[in-house]
Structures are given as C-alpha cells and as structure tokens.
C-alpha positions, 0 to 999 in steps of 0.5 A: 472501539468507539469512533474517536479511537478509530478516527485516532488510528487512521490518522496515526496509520495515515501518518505512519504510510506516508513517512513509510512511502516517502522512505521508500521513494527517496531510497529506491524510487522504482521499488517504492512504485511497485510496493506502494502501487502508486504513479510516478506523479503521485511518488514525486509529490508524496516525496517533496511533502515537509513534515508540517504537510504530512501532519496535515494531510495525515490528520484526515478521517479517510485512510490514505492507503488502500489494499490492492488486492481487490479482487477473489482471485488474489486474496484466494492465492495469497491466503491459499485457501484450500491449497497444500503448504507445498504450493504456497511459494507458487501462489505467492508469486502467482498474486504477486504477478497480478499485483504486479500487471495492475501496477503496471495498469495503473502506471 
C-alpha cells in the first residue's frame, strides 16, 4: 500500500466515523458518549457538523479516531491472551469496565 492509498482510506475511515458518531449522538446521546469515548463538548459539536464541514474536516491525513485501549492490561483481556474460552465473557466485561472508568475520566 503506497501513501496516496493510505492517505485515501483515512479519509474515507475519517468520514465514515464522523457520519457513525453523528448517528450515534443524535439517536441516543449518553450511549454515543460512552461508545465513541467522547465529552459532551465534543458530542455536541460533531452533532451540529453540515455535511460540507464533515467533508472538510474528513479530508485530512490524520485519523479522527483513536483506539482507547491504550494500555497491556486491556488488549490482554479483550484478545484473551493465554485464557480458556470459558472465561472470555468475564474478561470482556472486565475491559469493558476500565474502558468505561476512562470514559468517565475523560468526561
């Protein structure tokens, strides 16, 4: 993959989370909070962006999105490195936990 392709796809994933997230804010505003990992700042803006801003802002060659599991701990649970089947659904909710303290964190 050469540079103009991945310039092409993070725009293209840049546009398709922001049209996602908008979605997500206008339909259940504290669900979008706690899925995107966003402030209710940021939820308001994103949900008052026209499509002509969401084209521009979306054209840029940084991703918009980030991964919040930014730590061992939480990629450990939800890839379940070294664990049984039998305890996926315990580690899950585990990482979702933290995600959901960070959430909060943030907020």
């Amino acid at each position: 993959m050469n540079a103009d392709q991945i310039l092409t796809e993070i725009r293209e994933a840049n546009l398709s989370y922001l049209m996602l997230a908008q979605s997500l804010i206008r339909s259940d505003r504290e669900q979008a909070l706690y899925r995107l990992g966003i402030s209710e700042e940021s939820a308001a803006m994103i949900a008052l962006l026209s499509p002509a801003q969401m084209m521009k802002i979306a054209a840029g060659n940084t991703l918009l999105c980030r991964f919040r599991m930014d730590d061992d701990l939480v990629w450990g649970l939800l890839t379940n490195h070294g664990k049984g089947a039998a305890n996926d659904t315990t580690t899950r909710l585990h990482a979702s936990i933290l995600m959901a303290g960070r959430h909060q964190e943030a907020a």
